[in-house]
mmCIF file of the N, C-alpha and C atoms, coordinates in Angstrom:
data_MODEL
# 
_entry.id   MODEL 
# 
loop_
_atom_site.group_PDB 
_atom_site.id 
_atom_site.type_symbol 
_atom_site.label_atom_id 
_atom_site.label_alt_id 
_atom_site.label_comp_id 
_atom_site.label_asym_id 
_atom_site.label_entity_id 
_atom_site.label_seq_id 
_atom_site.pdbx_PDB_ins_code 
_atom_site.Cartn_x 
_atom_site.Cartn_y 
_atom_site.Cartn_z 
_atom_site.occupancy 
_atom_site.B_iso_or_equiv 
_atom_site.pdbx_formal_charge 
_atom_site.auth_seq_id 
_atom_site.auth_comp_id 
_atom_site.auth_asym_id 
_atom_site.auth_atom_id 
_atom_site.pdbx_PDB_model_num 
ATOM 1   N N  . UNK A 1 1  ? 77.118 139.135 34.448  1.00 0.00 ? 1  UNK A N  1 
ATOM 2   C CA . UNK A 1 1  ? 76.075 138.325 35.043  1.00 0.00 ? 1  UNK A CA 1 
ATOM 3   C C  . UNK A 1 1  ? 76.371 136.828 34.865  1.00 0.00 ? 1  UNK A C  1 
ATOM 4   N N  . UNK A 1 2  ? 76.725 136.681 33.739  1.00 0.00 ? 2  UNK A N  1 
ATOM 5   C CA . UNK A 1 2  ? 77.133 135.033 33.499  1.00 0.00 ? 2  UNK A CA 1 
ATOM 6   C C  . UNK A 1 2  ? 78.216 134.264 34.307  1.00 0.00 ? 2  UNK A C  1 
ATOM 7   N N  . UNK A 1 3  ? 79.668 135.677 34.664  1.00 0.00 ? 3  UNK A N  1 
ATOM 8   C CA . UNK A 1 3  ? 80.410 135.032 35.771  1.00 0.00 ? 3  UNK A CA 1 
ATOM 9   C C  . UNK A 1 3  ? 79.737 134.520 37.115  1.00 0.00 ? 3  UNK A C  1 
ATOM 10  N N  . UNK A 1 4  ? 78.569 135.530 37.580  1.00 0.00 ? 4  UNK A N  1 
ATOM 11  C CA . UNK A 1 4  ? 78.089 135.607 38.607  1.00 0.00 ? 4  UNK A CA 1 
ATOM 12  C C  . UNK A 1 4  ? 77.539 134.091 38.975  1.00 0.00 ? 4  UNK A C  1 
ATOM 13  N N  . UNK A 1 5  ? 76.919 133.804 38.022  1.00 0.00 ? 5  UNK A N  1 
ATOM 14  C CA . UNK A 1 5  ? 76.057 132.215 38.229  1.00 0.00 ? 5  UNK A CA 1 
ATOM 15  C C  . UNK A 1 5  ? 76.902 131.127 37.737  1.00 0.00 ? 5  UNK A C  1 
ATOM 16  N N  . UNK A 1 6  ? 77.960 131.261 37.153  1.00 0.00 ? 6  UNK A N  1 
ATOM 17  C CA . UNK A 1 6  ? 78.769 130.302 37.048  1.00 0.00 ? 6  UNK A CA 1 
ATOM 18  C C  . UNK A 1 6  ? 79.183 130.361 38.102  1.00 0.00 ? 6  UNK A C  1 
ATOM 19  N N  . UNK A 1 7  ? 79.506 131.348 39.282  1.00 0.00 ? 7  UNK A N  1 
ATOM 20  C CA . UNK A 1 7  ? 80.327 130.954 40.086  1.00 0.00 ? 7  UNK A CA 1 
ATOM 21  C C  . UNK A 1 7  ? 79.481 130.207 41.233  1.00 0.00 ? 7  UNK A C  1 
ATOM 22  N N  . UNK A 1 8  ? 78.144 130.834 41.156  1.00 0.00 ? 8  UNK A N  1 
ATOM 23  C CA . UNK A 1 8  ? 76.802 130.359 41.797  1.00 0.00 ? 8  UNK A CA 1 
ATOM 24  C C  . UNK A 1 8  ? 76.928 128.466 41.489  1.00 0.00 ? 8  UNK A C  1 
ATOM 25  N N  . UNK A 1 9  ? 76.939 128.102 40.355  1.00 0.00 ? 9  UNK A N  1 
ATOM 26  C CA . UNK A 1 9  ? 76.882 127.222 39.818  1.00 0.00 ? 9  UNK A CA 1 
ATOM 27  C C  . UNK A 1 9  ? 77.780 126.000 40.527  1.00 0.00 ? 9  UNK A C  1 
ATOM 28  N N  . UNK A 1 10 ? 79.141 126.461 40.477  1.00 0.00 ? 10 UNK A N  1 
ATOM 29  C CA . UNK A 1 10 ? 80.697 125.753 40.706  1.00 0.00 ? 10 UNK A CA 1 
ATOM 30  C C  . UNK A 1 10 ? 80.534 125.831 42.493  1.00 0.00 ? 10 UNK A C  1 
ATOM 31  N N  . UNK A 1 11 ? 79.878 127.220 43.195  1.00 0.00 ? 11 UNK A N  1 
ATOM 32  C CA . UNK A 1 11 ? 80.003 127.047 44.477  1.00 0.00 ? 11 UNK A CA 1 
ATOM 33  C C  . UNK A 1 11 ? 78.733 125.693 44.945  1.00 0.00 ? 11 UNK A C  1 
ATOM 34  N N  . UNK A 1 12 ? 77.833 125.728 44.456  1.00 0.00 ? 12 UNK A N  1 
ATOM 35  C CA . UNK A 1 12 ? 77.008 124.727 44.505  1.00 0.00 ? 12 UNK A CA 1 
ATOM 36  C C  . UNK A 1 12 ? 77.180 123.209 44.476  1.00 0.00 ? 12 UNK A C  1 
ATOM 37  N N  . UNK A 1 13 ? 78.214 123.013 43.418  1.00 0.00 ? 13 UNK A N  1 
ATOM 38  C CA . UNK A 1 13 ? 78.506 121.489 43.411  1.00 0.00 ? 13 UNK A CA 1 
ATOM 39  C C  . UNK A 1 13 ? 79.376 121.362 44.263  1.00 0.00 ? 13 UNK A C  1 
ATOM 40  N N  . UNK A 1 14 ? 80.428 122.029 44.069  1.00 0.00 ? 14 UNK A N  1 
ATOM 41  C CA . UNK A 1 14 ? 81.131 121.713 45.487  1.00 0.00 ? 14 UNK A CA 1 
ATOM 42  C C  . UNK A 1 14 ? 80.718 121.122 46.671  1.00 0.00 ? 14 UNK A C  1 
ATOM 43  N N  . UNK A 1 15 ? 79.692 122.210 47.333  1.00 0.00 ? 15 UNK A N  1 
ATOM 44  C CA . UNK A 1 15 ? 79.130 122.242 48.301  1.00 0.00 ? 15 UNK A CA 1 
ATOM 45  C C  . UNK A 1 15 ? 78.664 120.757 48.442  1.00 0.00 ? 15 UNK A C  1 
ATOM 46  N N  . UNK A 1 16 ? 77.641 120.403 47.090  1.00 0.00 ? 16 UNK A N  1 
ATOM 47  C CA . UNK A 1 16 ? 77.382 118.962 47.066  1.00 0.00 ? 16 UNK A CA 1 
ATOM 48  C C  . UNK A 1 16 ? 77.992 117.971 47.085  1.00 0.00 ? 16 UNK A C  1 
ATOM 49  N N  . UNK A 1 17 ? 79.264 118.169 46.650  1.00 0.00 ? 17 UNK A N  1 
ATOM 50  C CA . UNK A 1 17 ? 80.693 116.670 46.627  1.00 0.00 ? 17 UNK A CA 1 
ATOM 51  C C  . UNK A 1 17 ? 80.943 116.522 47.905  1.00 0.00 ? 17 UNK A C  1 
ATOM 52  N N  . UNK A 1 18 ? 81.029 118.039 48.762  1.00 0.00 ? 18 UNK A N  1 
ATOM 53  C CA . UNK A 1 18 ? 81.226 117.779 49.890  1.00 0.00 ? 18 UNK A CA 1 
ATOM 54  C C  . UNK A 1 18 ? 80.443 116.815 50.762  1.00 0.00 ? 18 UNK A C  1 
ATOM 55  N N  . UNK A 1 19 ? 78.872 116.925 50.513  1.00 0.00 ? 19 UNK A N  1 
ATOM 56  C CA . UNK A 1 19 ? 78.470 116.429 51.137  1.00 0.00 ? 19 UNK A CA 1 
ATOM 57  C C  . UNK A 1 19 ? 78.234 114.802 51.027  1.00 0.00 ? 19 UNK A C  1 
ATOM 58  N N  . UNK A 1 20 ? 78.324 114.637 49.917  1.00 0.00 ? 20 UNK A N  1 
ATOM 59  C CA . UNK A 1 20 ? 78.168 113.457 49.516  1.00 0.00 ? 20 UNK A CA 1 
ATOM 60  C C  . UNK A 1 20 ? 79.353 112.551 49.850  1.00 0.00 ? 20 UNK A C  1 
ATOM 61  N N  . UNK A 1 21 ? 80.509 113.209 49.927  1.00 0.00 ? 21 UNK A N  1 
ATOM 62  C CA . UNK A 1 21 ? 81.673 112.151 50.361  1.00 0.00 ? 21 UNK A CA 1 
ATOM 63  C C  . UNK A 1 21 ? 81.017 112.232 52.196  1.00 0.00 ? 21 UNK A C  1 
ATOM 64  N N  . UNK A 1 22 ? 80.390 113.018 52.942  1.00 0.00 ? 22 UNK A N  1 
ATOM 65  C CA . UNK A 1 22 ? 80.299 112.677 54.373  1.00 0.00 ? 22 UNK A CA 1 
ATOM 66  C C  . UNK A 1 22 ? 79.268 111.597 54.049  1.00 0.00 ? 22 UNK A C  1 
ATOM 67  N N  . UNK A 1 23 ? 78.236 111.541 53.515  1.00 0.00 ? 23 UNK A N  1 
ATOM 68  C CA . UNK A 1 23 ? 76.783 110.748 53.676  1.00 0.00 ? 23 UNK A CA 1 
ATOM 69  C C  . UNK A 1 23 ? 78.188 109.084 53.720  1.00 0.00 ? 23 UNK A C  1 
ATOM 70  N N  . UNK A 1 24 ? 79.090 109.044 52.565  1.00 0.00 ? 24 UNK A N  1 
ATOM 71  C CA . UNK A 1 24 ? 79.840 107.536 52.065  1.00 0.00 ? 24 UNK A CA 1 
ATOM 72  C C  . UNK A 1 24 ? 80.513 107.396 53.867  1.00 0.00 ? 24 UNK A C  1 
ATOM 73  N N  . UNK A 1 25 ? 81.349 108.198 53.990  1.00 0.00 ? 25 UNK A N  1 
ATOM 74  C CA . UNK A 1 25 ? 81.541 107.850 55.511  1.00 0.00 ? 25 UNK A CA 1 
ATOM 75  C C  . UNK A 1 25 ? 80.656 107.189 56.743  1.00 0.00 ? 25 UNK A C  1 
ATOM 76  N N  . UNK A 1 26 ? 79.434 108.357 56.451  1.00 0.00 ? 26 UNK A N  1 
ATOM 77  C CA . UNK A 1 26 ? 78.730 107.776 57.653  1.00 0.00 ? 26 UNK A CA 1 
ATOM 78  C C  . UNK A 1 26 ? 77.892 105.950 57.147  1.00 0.00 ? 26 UNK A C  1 
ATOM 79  N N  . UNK A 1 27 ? 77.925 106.021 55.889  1.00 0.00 ? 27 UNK A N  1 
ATOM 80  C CA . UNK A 1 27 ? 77.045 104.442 55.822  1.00 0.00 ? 27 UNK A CA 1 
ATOM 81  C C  . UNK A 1 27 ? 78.391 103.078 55.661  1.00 0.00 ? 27 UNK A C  1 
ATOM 82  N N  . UNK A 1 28 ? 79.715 103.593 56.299  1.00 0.00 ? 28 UNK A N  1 
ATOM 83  C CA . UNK A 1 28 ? 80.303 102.457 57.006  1.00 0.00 ? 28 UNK A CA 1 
ATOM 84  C C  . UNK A 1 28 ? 79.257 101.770 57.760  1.00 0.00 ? 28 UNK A C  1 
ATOM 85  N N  . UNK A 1 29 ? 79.027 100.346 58.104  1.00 0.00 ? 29 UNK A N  1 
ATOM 86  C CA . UNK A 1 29 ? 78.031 99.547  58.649  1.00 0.00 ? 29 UNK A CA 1 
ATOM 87  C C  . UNK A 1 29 ? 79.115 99.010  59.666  1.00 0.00 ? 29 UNK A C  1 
ATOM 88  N N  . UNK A 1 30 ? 78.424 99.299  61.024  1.00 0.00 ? 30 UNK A N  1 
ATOM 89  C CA . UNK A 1 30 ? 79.027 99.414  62.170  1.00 0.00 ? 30 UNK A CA 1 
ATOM 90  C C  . UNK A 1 30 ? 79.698 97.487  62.353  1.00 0.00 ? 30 UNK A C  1 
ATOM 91  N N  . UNK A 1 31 ? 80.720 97.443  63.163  1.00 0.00 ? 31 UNK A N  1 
ATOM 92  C CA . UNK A 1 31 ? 81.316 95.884  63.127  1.00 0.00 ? 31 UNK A CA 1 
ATOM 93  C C  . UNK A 1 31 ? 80.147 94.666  63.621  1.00 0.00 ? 31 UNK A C  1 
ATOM 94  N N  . UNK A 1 32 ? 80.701 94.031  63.480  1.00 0.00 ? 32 UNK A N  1 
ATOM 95  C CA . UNK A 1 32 ? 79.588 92.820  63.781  1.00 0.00 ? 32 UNK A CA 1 
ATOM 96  C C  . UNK A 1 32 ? 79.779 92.348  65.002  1.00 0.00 ? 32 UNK A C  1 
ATOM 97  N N  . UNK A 1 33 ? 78.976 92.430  66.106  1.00 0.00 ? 33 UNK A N  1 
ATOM 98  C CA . UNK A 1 33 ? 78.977 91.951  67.251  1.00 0.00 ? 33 UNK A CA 1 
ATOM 99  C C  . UNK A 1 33 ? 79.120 90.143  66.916  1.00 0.00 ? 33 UNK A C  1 
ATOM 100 N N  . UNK A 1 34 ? 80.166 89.523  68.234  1.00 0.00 ? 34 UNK A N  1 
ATOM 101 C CA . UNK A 1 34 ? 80.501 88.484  68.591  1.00 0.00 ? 34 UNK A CA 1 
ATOM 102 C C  . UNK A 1 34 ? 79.273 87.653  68.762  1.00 0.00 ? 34 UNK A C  1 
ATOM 103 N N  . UNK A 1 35 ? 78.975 86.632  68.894  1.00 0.00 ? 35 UNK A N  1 
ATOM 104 C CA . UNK A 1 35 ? 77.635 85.894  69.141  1.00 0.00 ? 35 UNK A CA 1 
ATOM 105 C C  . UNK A 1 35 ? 77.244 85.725  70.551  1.00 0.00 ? 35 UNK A C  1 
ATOM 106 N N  . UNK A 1 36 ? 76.322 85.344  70.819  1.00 0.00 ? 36 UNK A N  1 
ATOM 107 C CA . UNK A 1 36 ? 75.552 85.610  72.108  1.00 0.00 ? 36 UNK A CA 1 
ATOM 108 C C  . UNK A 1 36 ? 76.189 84.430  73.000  1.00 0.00 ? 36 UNK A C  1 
ATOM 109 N N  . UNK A 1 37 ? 76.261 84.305  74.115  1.00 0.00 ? 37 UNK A N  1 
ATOM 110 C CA . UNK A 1 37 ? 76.274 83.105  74.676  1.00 0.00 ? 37 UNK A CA 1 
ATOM 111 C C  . UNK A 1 37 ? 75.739 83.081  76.246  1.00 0.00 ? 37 UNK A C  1 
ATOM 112 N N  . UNK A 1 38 ? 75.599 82.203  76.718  1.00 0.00 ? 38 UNK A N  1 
ATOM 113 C CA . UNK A 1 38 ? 75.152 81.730  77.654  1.00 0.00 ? 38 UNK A CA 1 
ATOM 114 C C  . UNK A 1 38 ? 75.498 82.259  79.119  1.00 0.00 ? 38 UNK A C  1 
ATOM 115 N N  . UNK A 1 39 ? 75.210 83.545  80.141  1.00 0.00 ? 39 UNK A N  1 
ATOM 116 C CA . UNK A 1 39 ? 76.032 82.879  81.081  1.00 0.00 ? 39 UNK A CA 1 
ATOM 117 C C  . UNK A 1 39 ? 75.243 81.923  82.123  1.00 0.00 ? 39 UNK A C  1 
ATOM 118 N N  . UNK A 1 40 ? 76.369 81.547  83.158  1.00 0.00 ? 40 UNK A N  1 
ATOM 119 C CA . UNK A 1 40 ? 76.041 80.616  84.642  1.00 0.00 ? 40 UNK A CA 1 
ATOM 120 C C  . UNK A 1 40 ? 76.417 81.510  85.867  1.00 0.00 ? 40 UNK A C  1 
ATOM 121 N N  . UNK A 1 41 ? 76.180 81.151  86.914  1.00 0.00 ? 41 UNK A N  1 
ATOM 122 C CA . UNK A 1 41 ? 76.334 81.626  88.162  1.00 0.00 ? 41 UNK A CA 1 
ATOM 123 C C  . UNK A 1 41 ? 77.176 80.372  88.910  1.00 0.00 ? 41 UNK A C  1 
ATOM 124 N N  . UNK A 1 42 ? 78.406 80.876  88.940  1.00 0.00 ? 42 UNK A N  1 
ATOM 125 C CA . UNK A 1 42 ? 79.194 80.089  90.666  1.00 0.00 ? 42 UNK A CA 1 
ATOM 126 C C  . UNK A 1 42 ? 78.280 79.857  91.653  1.00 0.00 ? 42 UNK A C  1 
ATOM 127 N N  . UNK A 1 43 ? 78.174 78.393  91.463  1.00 0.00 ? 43 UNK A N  1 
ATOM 128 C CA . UNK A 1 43 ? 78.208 77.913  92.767  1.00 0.00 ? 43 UNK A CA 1 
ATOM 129 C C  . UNK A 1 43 ? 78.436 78.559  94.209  1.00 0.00 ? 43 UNK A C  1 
ATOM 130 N N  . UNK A 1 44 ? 79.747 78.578  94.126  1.00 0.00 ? 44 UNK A N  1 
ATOM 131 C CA . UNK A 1 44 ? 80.156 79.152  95.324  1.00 0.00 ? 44 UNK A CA 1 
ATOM 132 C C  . UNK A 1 44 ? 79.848 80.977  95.795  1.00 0.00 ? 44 UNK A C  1 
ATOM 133 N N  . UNK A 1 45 ? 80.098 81.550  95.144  1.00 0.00 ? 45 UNK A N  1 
ATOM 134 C CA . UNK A 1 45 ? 80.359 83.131  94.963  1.00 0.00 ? 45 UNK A CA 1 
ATOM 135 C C  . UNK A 1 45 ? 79.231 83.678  94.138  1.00 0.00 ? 45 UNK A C  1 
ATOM 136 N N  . UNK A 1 46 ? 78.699 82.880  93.247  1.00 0.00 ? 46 UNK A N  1 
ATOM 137 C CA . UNK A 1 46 ? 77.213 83.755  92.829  1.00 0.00 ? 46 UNK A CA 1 
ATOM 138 C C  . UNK A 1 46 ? 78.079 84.379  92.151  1.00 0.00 ? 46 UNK A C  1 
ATOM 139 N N  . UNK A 1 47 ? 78.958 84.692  91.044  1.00 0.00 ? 47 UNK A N  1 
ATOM 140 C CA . UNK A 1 47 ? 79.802 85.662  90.163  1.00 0.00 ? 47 UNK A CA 1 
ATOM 141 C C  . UNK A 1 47 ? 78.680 85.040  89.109  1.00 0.00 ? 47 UNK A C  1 
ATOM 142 N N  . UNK A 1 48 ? 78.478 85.789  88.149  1.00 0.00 ? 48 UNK A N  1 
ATOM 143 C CA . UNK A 1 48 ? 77.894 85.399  86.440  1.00 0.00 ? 48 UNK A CA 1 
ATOM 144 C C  . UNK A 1 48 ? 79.085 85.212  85.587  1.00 0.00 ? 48 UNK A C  1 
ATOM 145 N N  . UNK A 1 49 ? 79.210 84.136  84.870  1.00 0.00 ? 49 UNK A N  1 
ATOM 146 C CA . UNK A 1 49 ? 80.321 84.507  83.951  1.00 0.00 ? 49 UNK A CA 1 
ATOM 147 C C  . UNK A 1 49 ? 79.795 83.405  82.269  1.00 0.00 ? 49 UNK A C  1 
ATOM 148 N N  . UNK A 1 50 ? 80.626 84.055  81.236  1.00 0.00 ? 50 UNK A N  1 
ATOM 149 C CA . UNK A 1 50 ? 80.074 82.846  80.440  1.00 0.00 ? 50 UNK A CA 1 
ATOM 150 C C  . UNK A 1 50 ? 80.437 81.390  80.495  1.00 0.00 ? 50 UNK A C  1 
ATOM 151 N N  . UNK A 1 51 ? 79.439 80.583  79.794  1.00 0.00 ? 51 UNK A N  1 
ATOM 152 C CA . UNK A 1 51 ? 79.408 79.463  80.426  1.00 0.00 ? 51 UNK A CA 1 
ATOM 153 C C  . UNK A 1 51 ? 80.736 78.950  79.337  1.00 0.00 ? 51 UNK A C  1 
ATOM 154 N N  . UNK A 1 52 ? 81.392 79.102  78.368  1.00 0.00 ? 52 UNK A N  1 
ATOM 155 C CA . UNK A 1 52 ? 82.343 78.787  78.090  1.00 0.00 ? 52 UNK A CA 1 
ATOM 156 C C  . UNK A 1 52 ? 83.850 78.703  79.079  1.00 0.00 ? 52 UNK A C  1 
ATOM 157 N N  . UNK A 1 53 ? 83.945 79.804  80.268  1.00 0.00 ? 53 UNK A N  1 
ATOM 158 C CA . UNK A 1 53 ? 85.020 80.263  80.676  1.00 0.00 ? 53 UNK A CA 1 
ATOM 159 C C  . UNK A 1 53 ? 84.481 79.691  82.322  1.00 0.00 ? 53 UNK A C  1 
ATOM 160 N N  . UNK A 1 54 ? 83.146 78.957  82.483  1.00 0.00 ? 54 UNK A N  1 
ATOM 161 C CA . UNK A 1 54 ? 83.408 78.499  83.563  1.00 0.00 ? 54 UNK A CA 1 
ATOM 162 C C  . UNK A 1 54 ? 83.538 76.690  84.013  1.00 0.00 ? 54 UNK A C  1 
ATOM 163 N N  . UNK A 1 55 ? 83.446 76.588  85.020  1.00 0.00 ? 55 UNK A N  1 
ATOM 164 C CA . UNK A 1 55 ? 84.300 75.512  85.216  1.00 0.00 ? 55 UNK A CA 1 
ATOM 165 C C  . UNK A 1 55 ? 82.807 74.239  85.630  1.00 0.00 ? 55 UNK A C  1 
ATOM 166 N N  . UNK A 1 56 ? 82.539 73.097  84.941  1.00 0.00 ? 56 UNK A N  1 
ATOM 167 C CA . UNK A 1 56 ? 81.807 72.366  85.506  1.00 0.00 ? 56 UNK A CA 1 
ATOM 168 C C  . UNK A 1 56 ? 81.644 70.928  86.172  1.00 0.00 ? 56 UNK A C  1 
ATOM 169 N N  . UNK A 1 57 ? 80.956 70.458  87.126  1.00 0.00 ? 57 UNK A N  1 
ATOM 170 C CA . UNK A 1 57 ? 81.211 69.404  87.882  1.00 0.00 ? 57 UNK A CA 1 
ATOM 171 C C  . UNK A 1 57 ? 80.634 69.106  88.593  1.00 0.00 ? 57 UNK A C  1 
ATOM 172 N N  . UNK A 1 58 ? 79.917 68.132  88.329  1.00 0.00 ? 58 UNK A N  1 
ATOM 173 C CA . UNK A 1 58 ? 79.033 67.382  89.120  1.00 0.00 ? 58 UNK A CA 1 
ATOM 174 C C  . UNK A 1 58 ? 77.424 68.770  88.698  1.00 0.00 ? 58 UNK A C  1 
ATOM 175 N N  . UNK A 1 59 ? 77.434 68.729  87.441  1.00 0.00 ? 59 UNK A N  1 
ATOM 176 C CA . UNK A 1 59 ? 76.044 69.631  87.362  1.00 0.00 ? 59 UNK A CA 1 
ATOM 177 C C  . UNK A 1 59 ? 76.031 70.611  87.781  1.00 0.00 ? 59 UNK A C  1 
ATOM 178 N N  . UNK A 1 60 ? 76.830 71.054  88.285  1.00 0.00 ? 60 UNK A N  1 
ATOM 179 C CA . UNK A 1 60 ? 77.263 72.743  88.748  1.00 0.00 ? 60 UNK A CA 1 
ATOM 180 C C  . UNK A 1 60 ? 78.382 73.321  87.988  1.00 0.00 ? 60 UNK A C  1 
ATOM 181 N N  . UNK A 1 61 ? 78.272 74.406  88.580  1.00 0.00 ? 61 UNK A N  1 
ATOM 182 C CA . UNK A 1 61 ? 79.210 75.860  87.142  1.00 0.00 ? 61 UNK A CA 1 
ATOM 183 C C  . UNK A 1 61 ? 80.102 76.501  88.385  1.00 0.00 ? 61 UNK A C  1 
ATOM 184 N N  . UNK A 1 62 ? 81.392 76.663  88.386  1.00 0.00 ? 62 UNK A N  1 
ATOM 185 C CA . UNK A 1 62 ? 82.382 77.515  89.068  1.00 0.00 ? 62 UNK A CA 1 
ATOM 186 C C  . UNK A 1 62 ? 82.969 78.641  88.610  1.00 0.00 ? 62 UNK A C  1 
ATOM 187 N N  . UNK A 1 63 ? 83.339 79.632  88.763  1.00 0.00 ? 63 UNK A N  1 
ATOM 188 C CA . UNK A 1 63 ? 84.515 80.964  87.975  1.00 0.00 ? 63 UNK A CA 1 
ATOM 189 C C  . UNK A 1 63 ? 85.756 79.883  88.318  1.00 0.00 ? 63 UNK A C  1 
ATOM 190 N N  . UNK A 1 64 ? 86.102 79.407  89.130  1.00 0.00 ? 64 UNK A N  1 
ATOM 191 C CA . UNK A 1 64 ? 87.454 78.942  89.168  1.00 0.00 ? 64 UNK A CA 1 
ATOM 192 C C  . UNK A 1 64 ? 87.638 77.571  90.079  1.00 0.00 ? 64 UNK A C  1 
ATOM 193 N N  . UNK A 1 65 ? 88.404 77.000  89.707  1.00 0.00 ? 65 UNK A N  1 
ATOM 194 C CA . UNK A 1 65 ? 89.237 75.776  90.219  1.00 0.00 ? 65 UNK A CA 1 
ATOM 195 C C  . UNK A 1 65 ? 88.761 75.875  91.763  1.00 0.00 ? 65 UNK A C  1 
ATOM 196 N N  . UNK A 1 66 ? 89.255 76.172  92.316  1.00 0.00 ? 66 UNK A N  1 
ATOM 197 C CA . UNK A 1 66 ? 89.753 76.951  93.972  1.00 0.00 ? 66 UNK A CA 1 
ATOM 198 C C  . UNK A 1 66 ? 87.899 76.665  94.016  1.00 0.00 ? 66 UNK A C  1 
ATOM 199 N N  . UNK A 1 67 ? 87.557 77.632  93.764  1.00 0.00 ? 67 UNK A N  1 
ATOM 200 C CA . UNK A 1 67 ? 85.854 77.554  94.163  1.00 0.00 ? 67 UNK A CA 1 
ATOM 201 C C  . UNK A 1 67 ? 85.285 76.443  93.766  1.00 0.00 ? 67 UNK A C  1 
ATOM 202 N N  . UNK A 1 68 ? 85.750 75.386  93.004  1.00 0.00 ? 68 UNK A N  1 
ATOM 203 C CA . UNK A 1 68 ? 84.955 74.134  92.695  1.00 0.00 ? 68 UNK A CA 1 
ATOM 204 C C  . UNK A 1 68 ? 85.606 73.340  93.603  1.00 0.00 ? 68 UNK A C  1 
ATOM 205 N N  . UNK A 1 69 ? 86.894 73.265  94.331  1.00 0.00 ? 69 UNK A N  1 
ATOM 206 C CA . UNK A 1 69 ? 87.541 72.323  95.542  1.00 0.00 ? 69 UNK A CA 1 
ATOM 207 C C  . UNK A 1 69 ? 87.064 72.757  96.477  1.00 0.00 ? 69 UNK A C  1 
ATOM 208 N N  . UNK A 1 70 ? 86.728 74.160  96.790  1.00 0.00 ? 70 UNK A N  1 
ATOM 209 C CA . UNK A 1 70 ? 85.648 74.518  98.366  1.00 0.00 ? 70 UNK A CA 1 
ATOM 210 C C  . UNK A 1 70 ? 84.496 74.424  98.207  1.00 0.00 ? 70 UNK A C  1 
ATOM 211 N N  . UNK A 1 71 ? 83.686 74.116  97.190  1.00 0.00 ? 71 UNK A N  1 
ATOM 212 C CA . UNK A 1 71 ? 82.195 73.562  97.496  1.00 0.00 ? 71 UNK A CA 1 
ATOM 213 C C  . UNK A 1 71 ? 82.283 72.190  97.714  1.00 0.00 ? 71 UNK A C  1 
ATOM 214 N N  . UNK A 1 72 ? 83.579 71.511  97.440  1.00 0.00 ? 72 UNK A N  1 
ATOM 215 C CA . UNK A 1 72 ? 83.467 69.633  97.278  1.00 0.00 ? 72 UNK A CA 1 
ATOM 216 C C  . UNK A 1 72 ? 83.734 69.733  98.913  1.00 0.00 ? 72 UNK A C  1 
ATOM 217 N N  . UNK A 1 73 ? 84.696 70.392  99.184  1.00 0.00 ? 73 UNK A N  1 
ATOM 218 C CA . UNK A 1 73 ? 85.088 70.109  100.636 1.00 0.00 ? 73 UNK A CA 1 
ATOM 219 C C  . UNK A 1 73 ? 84.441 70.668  101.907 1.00 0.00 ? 73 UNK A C  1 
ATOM 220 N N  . UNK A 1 74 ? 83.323 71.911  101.259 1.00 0.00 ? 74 UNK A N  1 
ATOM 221 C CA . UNK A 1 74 ? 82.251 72.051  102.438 1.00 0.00 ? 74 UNK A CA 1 
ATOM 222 C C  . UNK A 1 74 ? 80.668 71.797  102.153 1.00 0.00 ? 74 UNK A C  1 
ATOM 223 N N  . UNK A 1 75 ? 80.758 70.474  101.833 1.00 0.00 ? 75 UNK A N  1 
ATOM 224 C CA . UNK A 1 75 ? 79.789 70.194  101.877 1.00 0.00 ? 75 UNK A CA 1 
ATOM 225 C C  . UNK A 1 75 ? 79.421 68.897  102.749 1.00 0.00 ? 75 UNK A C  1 
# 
């Protein structure tokens, strides 16, 4: 009888180490999102993009070069 619950015993913790090394896995804390930023809308094309990566002039926002020389020249 005493093997019996020792083994009761030993299958039990196990069981628990097991689980306890998954719980350490899952409370990795997920990466840290980049910071928020701003977007604008082209002028020309209505694209959204952030306002770091777009282009400005004369108080207006472009995606690109090309689209800030065809709003100067049709207007």
């Amino acid at each position: 009888m005493a093997k019996i619950l020792l083994l009761i015993a030993v299958t039990v913790l196990v069981v628990w180490l097991f689980r306890s090394m998954g719980r350490k896995s899952d409370a990795i804390p997920p990466p840290k999102a980049k910071g928020v930023e701003d977007m604008v809308r082209c002028q020309r094309c209505g694209v959204h993009l952030p306002r770091s990566e777009a282009i400005m002039s004369g108080g207006r926002f472009y995606c690109s070069e090309q689209h800030r020389l065809q709003d100067k020249s049709g207007r």
